[in-house]
VMD Tcl script that builds the backbone (N, CA, C; Angstrom):
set m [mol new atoms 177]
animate dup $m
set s [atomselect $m all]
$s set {name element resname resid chain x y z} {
  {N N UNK 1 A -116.277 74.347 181.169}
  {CA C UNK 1 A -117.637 74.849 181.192}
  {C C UNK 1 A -117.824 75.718 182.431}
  {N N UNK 2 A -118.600 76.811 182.531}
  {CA C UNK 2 A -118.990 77.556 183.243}
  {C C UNK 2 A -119.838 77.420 183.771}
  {N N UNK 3 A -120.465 77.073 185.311}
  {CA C UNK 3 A -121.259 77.359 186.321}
  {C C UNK 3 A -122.214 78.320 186.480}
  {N N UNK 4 A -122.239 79.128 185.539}
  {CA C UNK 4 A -123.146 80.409 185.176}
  {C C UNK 4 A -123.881 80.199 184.959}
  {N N UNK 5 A -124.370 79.120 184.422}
  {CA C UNK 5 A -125.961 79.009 183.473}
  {C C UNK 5 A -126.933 77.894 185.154}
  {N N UNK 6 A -125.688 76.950 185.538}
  {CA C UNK 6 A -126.049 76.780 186.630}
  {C C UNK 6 A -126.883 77.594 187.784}
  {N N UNK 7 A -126.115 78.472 188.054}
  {CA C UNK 7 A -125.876 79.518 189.283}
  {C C UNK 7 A -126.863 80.223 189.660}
  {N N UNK 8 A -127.466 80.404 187.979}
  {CA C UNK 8 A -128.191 81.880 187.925}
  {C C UNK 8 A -129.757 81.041 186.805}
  {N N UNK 9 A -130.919 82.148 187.310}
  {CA C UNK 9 A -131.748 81.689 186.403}
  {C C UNK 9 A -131.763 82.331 185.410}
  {N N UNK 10 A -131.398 82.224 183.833}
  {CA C UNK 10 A -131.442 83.014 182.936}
  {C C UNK 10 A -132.503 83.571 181.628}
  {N N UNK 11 A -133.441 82.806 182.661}
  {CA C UNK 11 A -134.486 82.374 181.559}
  {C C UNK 11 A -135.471 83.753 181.468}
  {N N UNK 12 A -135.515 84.188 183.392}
  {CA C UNK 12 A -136.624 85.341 183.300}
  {C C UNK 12 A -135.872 86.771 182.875}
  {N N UNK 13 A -134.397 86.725 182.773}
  {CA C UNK 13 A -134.156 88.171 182.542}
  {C C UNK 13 A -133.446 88.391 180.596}
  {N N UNK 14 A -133.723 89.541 180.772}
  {CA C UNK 14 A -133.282 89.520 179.204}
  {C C UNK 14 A -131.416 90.160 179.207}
  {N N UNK 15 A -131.065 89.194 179.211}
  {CA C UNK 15 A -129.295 88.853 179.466}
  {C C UNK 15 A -129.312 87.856 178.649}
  {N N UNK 16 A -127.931 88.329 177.773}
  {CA C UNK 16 A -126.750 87.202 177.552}
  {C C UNK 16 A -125.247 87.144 178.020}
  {N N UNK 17 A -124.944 85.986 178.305}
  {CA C UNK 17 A -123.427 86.198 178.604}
  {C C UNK 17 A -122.372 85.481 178.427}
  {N N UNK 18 A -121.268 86.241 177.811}
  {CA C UNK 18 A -119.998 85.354 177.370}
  {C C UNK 18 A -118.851 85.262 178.070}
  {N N UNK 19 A -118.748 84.434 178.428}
  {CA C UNK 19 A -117.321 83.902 179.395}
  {C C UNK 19 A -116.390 83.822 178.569}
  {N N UNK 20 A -114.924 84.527 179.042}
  {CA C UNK 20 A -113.885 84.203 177.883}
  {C C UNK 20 A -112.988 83.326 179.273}
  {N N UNK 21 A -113.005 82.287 178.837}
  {CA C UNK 21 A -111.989 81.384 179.577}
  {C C UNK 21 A -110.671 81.451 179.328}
  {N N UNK 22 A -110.119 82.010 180.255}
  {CA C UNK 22 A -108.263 82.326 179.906}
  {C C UNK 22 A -107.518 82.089 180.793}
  {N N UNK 23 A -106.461 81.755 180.842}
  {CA C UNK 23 A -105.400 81.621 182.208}
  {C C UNK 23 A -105.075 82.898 182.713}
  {N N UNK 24 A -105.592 83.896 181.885}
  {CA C UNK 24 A -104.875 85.811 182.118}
  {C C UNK 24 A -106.184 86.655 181.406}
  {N N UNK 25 A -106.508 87.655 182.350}
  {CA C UNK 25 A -106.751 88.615 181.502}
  {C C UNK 25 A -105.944 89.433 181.012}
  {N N UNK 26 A -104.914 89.662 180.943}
  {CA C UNK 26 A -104.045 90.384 180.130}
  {C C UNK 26 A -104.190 90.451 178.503}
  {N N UNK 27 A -104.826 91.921 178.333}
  {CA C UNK 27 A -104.740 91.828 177.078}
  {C C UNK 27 A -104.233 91.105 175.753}
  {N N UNK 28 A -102.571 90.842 175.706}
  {CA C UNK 28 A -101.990 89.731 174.849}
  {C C UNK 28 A -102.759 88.731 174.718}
  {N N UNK 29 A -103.137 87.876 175.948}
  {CA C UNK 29 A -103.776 87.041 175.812}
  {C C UNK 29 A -105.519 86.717 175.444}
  {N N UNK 30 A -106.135 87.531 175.709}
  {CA C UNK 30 A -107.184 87.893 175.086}
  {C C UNK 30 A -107.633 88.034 173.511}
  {N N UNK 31 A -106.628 89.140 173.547}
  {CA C UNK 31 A -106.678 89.532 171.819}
  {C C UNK 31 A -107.534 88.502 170.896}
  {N N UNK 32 A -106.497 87.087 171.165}
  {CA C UNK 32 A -107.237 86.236 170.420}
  {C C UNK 32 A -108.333 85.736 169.993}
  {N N UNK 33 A -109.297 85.617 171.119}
  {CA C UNK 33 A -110.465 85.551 171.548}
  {C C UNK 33 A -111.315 86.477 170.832}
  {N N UNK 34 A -111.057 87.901 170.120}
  {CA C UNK 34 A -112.312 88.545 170.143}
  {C C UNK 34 A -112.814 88.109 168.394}
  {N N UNK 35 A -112.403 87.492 167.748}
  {CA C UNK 35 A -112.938 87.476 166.743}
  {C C UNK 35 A -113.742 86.082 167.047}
  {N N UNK 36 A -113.765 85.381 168.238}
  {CA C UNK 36 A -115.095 84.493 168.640}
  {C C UNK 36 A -115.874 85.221 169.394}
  {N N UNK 37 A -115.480 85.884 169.730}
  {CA C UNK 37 A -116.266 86.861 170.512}
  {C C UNK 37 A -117.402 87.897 169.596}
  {N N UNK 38 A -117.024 88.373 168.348}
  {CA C UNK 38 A -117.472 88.778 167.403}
  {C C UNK 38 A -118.786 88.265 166.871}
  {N N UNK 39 A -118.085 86.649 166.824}
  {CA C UNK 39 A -118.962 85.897 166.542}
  {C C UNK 39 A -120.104 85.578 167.489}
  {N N UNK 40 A -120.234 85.205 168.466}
  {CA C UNK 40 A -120.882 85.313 169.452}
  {C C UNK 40 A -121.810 86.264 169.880}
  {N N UNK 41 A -121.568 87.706 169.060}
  {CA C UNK 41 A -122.402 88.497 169.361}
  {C C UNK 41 A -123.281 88.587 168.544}
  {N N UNK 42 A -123.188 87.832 167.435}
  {CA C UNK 42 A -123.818 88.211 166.027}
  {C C UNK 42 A -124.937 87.480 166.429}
  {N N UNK 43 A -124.850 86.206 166.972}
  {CA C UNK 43 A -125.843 85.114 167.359}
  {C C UNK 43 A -126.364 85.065 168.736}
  {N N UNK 44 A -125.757 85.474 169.684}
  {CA C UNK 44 A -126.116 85.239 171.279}
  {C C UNK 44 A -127.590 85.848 171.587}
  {N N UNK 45 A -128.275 84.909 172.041}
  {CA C UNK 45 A -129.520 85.334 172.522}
  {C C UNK 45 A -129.714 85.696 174.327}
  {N N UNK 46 A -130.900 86.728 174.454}
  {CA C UNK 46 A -131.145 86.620 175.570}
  {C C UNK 46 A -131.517 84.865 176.278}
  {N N UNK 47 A -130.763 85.060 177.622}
  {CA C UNK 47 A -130.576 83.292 178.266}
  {C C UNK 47 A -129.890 82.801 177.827}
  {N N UNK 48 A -128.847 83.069 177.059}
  {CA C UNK 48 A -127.148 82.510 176.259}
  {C C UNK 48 A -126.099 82.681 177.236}
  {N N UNK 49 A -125.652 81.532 177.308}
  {CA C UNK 49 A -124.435 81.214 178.260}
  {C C UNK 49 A -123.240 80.880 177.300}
  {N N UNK 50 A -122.211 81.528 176.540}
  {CA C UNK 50 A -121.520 81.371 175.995}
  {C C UNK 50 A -120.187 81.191 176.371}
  {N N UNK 51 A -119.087 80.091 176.089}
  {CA C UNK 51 A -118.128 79.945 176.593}
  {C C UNK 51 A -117.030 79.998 175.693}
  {N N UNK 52 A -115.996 81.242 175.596}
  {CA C UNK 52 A -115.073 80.852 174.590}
  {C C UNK 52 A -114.128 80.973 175.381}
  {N N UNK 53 A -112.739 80.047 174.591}
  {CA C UNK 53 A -111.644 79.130 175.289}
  {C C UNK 53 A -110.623 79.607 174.050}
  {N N UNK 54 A -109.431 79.855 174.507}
  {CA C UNK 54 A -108.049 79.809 173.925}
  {C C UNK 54 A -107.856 78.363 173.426}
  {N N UNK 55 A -107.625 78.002 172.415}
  {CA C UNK 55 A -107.246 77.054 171.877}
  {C C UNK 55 A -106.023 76.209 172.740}
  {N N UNK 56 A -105.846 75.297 172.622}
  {CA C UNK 56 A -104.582 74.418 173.283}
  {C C UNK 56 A -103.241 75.490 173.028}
  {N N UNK 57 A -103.229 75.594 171.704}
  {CA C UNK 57 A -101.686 75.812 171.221}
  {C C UNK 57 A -101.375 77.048 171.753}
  {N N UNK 58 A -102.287 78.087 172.361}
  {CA C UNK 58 A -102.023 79.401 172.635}
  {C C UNK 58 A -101.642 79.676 173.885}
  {N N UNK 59 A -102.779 78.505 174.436}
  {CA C UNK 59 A -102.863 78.666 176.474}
  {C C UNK 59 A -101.429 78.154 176.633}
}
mol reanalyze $m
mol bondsrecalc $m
mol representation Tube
mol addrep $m
């Protein structure tokens, strides 16, 4: 989980934001991620703290 929603007040600004939790940003490793990421955009509201994670088998 991410400290972001902590950190910051998200309530008064009109922001959303998605954390992609990875051991790398290196593209390869990413890749995977964007079709939750996809998803995430379809639904994410302003004050959305979204966290997507590489599955076990990938990291």
């Amino acid at each position: 989980m991410t400290a972001v929603k902590f950190q910051q007040n998200l309530n008064n600004i009109d922001l959303a934001i998605i954390v992609l939790a990875s051991p790398s940003n290196r593209l390869e490793v990413l890749k995977p991620l964007m079709p939750k990421v996809q998803e995430a955009l379809a639904t994410i509201q302003a004050g959305d703290v979204v966290t997507i994670t590489l599955p076990d088998a990938i990291a």
